[in-house]
C-alpha positions in Angstrom: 1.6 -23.2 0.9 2.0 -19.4 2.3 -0.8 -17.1 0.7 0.9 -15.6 -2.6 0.9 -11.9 -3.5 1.5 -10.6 -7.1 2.2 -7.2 -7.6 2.1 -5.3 -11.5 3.5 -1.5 -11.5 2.3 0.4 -14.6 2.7 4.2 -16.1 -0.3 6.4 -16.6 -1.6 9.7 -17.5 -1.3 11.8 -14.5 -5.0 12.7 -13.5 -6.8 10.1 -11.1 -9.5 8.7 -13.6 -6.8 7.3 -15.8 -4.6 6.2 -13.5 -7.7 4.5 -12.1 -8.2 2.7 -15.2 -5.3 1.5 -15.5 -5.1 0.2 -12.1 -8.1 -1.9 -13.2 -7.0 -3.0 -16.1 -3.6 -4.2 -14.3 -6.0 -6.1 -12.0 -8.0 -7.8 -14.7 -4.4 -9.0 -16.2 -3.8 -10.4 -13.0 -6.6 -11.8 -13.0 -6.4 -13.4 -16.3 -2.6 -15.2 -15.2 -4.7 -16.6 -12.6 -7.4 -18.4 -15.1 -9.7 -15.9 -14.1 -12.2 -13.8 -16.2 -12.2 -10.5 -14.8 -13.3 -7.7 -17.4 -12.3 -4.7 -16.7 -15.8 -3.1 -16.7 -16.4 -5.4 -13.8 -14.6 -3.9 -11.3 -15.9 -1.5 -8.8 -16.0 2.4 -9.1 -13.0 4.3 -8.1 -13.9 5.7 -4.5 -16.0 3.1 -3.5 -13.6 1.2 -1.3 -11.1 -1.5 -2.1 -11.5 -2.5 -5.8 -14.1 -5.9 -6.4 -15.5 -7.8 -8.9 -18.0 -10.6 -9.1 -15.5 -12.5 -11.0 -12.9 -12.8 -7.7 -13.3 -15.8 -5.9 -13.9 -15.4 -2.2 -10.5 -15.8 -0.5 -9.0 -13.1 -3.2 -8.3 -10.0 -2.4 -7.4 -6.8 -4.7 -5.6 -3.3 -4.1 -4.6 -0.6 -6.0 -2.7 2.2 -5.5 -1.4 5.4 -7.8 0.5 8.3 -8.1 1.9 10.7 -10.0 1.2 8.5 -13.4 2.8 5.2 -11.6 0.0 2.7 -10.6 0.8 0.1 -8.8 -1.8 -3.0 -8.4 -2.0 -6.3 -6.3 -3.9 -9.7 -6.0 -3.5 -11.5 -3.3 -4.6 -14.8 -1.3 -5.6 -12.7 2.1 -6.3 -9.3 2.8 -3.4 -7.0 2.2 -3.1 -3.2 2.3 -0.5 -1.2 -0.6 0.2 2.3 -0.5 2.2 4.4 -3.3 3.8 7.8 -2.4 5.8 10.4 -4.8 7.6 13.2 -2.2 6.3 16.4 -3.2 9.1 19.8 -3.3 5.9 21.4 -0.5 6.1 19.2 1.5 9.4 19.4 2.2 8.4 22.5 3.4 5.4 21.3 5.0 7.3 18.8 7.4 6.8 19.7 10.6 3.2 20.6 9.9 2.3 17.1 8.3 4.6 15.5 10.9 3.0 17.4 13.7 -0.9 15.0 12.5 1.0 11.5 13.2 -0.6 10.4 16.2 2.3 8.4 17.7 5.2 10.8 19.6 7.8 8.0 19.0 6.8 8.1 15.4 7.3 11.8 15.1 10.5 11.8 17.1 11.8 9.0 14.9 11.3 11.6 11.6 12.2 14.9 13.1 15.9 12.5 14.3 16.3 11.1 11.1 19.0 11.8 8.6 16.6 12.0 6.1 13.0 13.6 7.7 11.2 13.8 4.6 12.0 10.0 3.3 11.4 9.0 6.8 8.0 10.7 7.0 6.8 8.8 3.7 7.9 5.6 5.6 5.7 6.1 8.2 2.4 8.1 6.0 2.4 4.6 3.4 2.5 2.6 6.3 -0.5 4.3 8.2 -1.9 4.3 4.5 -1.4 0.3 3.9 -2.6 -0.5 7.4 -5.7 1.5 7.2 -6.0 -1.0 3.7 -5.4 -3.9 5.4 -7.7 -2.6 8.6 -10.6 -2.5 6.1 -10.2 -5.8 3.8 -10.0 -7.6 7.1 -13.9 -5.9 7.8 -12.4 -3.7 10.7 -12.3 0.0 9.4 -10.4 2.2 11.4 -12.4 5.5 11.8 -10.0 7.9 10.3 -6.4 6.8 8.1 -4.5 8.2 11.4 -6.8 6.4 14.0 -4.4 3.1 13.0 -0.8 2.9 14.8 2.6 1.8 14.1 3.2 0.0 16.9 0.9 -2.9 15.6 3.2 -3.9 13.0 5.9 -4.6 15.9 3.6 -6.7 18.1 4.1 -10.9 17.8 0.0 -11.6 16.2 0.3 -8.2 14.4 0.2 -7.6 10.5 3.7 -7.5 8.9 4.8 -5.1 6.4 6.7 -4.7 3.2 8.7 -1.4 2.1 10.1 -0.1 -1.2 11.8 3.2 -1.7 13.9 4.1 -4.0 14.7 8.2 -5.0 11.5 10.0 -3.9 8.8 7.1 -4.4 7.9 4.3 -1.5 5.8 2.2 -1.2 4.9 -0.2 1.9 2.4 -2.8 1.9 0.9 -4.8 5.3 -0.9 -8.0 5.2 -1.8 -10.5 7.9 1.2 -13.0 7.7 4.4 -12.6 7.2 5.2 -15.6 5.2 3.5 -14.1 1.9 5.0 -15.0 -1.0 5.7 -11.7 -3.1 5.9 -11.8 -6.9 6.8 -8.5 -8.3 8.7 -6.6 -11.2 12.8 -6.4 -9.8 12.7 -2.9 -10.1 10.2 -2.5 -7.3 10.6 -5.8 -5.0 9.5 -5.0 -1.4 11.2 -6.0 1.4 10.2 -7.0 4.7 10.6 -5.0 7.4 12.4 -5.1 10.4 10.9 -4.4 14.4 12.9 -1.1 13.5 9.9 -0.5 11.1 10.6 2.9 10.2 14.2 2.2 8.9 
């Protein structure tokens, strides 16, 4: 059976201890629908790497991600990466700066073309996000978020990735097979994503 992902989106207060909290405590019920007891105490301090507890089985991974007072949290079979972005009015006009730090030129060319630039460049910044994740559950940190590249998620053996965007929120999510099964609320189902990965 494929590796199975589930996926609980939650509202929070808007500072980054609560929504922390609440991430947790979305893991925990996870958790729970999974027959296991993980308190929420248990879980590891916010800023100290991807969430864990001594209650998750090896083999189980966890991620969190939050913005904005919308948390999104994941458990999943293999390692996985999830990333949650809210566009922000400045970095609208911010865009060529911020797109000027992607490392990949097609990348950049890609959002500069696109109908939409700004959507297009929170495509690209979850993915770098989710894949810098994913990089570190799999025990191969990349040395900075933007040292990771695209063009990985096009190659045959590379990670796949996920995408949901809807009005100024997307999120993407990478994980090392693309046959995971994704269980998640309708109103924020990713999709898998094409070669064209920045679609």
């Amino acid at each position: 059976m494929p590796p199975l992902l589930t996926l609980r989106v939650a509202g929070a207060d808007r500072d980054g201890a609560s929504q922390s909290r609440r991430g947790r405590e979305l893991l925990s019920e996870l958790a729970a629908a999974r027959g296991l007891d993980c308190p929420v105490a248990g879980w590891s301090a916010r800023g100290a790497g991807p969430p864990r507890h001594p209650g998750l089985p090896n083999g189980l991974h966890a991620g969190l991600s939050h913005r904005h007072g919308r948390v999104v949290a994941a458990l999943a079979d293999c390692p996985f990466g999830l990333d949650l972005e809210h566009a922000l009015p400045r970095h609208r006009r911010q865009l060529a700066e911020r797109v000027a730090l992607l490392p990949d030129p097609w990348v950049r060319r890609h959002i500069l073309d696109a109908e939409a630039p700004l959507a297009a460049f929170y495509r690209a910044w979850t993915l770098h996000e989710a894949l810098f994740k994913f990089e570190c559950l799999c025990g191969r940190p990349p040395a900075t978020l933007l040292a990771t590249r695209l063009g990985t998620l096009r190659e045959p053996d590379g990670p796949a990735a996920w995408r949901w965007q809807q009005g100024d929120w997307t999120l993407s999510l990478c994980a090392e097979t693309p046959t995971l099964r994704i269980t998640a609320p309708a109103s924020l189902t990713p999709l898998p994503l094409t070669s064209d990965i920045l679609a």
